[in-house]
C-alpha positions in Angstrom: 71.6 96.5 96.4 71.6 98.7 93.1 69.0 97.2 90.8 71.9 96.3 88.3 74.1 94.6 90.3 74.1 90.8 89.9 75.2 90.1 93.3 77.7 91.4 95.5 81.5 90.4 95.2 83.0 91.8 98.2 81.0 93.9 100.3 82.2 97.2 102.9 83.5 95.6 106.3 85.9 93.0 103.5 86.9 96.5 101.6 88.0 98.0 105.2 89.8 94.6 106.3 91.7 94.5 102.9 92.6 98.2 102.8 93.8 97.7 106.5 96.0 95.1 105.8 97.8 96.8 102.4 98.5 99.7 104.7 100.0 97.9 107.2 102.4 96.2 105.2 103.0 99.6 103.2 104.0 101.1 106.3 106.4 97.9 107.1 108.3 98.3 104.0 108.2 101.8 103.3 109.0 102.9 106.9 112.1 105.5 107.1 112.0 105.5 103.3 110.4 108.5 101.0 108.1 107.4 98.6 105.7 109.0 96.0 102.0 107.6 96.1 100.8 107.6 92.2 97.1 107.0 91.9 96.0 105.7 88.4 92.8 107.6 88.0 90.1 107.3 87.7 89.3 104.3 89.0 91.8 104.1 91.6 90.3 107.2 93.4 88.2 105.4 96.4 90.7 103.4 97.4 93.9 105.5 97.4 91.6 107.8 99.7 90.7 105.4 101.8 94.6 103.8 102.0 96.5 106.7 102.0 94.3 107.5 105.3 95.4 104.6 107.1 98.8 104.6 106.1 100.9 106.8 109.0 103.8 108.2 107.3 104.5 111.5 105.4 103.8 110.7 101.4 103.5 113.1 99.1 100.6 112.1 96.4 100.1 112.8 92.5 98.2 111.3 89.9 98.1 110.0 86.3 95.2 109.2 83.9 95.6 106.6 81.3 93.2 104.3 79.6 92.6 101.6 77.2 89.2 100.9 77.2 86.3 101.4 75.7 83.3 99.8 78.0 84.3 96.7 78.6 87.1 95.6 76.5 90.7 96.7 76.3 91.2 98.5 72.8 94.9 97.4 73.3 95.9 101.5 72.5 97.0 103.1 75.8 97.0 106.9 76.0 98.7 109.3 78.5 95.6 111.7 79.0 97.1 113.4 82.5 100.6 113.1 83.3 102.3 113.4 87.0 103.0 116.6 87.7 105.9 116.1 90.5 109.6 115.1 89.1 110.4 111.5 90.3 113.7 111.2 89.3 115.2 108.8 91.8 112.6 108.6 93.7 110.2 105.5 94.9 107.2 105.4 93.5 104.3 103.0 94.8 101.2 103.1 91.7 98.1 102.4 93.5 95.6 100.9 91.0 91.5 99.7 91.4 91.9 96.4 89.5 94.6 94.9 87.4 93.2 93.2 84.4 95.3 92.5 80.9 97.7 95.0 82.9 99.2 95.9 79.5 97.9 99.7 81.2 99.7 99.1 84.1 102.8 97.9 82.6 102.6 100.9 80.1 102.7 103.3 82.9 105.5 101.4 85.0 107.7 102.1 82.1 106.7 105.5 81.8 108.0 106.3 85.3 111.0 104.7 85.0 111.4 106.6 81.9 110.9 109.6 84.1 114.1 108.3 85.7 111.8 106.6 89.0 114.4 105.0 91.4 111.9 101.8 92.3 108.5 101.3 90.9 106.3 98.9 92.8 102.5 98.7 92.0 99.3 98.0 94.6 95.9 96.8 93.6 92.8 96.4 95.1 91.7 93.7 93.0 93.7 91.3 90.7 92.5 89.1 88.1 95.6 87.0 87.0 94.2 84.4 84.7 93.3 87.2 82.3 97.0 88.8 82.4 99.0 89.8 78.9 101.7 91.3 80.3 104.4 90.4 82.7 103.4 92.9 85.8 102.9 91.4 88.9 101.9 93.6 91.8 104.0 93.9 94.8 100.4 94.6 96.9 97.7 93.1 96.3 93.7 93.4 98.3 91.9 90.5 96.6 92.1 87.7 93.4 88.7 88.1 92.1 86.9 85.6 89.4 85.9 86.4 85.7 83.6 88.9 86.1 82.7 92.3 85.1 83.0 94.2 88.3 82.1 98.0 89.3 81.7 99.9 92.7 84.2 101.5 95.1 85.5 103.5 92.4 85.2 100.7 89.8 83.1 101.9 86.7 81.1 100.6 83.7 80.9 104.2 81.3 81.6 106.1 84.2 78.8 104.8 86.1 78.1 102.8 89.8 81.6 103.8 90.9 79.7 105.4 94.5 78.6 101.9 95.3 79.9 101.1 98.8 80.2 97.6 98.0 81.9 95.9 94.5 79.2 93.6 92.9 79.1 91.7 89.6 77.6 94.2 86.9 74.7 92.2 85.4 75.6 90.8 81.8 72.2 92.8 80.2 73.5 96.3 80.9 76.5 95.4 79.0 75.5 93.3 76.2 
């Protein structure tokens, strides 16, 4: 275990049994239907690699980067830094997201794609912390409810660090504060 890590949350073999399971009921619902996979980078990254491998259709992929935080708070000011590059215009779109939070980000960026004139916009998340929601999203896939706690690894950052972990632990309060 990394030397900052509190203790660990949800370790590999859980991460494989939960992206197994989203896939599977990806490929139920989506099965004979075009979609377009939208990871919300950065944080999103290990995952949608590891789910888009197990899902077993034909997908295209693309990828938008927005943020609102600054370490570990929500500034409340979402900004657009990468756009999608396909057009979506009646098209499905499935956002696949690391961990929904205020989701005031994710909500943002749901709008933004139906903006773009998106057909059906349904959002998957690895982790989901409802309790601290300020916004109405609710995702239509969801890996895990997870507790209170300042999480990183599997793609999951604090400053853009411990997102190679294999594991997600609980970042220890003194790097932080």
């Amino acid at each position: 275990m990394h030397k900052d890590i509190e203790s660990i949350l949800v370790c590999e073999k859980e991460i494989e049994n939960i992206v197994n399971s989203i896939a599977k009921q990806i490929e139920k619902d989506y099965n004979f239907k075009e979609f377009i996979m939208i990871g919300l980078l950065k944080g999103s990254m290990t995952f949608m690699a590891d789910l888009m491998r197990k899902i077993h259709l034909d997908f295209p992929v693309d990828f938008i980067i927005a943020s609102s935080y600054s370490g570990t708070q929500s500034t409340g000011k979402i900004q657009i830094t990468k756009d999608i590059d396909s057009d979506i215009s009646g098209k499905d779109i499935l956002i696949v997201e690391d961990i929904i939070d205020t989701g005031r980000t994710l909500e943002y960026i749901k709008n933004h794609l139906i903006n773009k004139k998106a057909k059906t916009v349904k959002i998957c998340t690895l982790f989901d912390k409802p309790y601290r929601r300020r916004s109405s999203i609710v995702p239509d896939y969801t890996g895990m409810k997870i507790p209170d706690e300042f999480i990183v690894g599997y793609g999951l950052d604090y400053n853009e660090l411990y997102r190679n972990l294999p594991y997600v632990g609980i970042l220890s309060p003194s790097v932080y504060t």
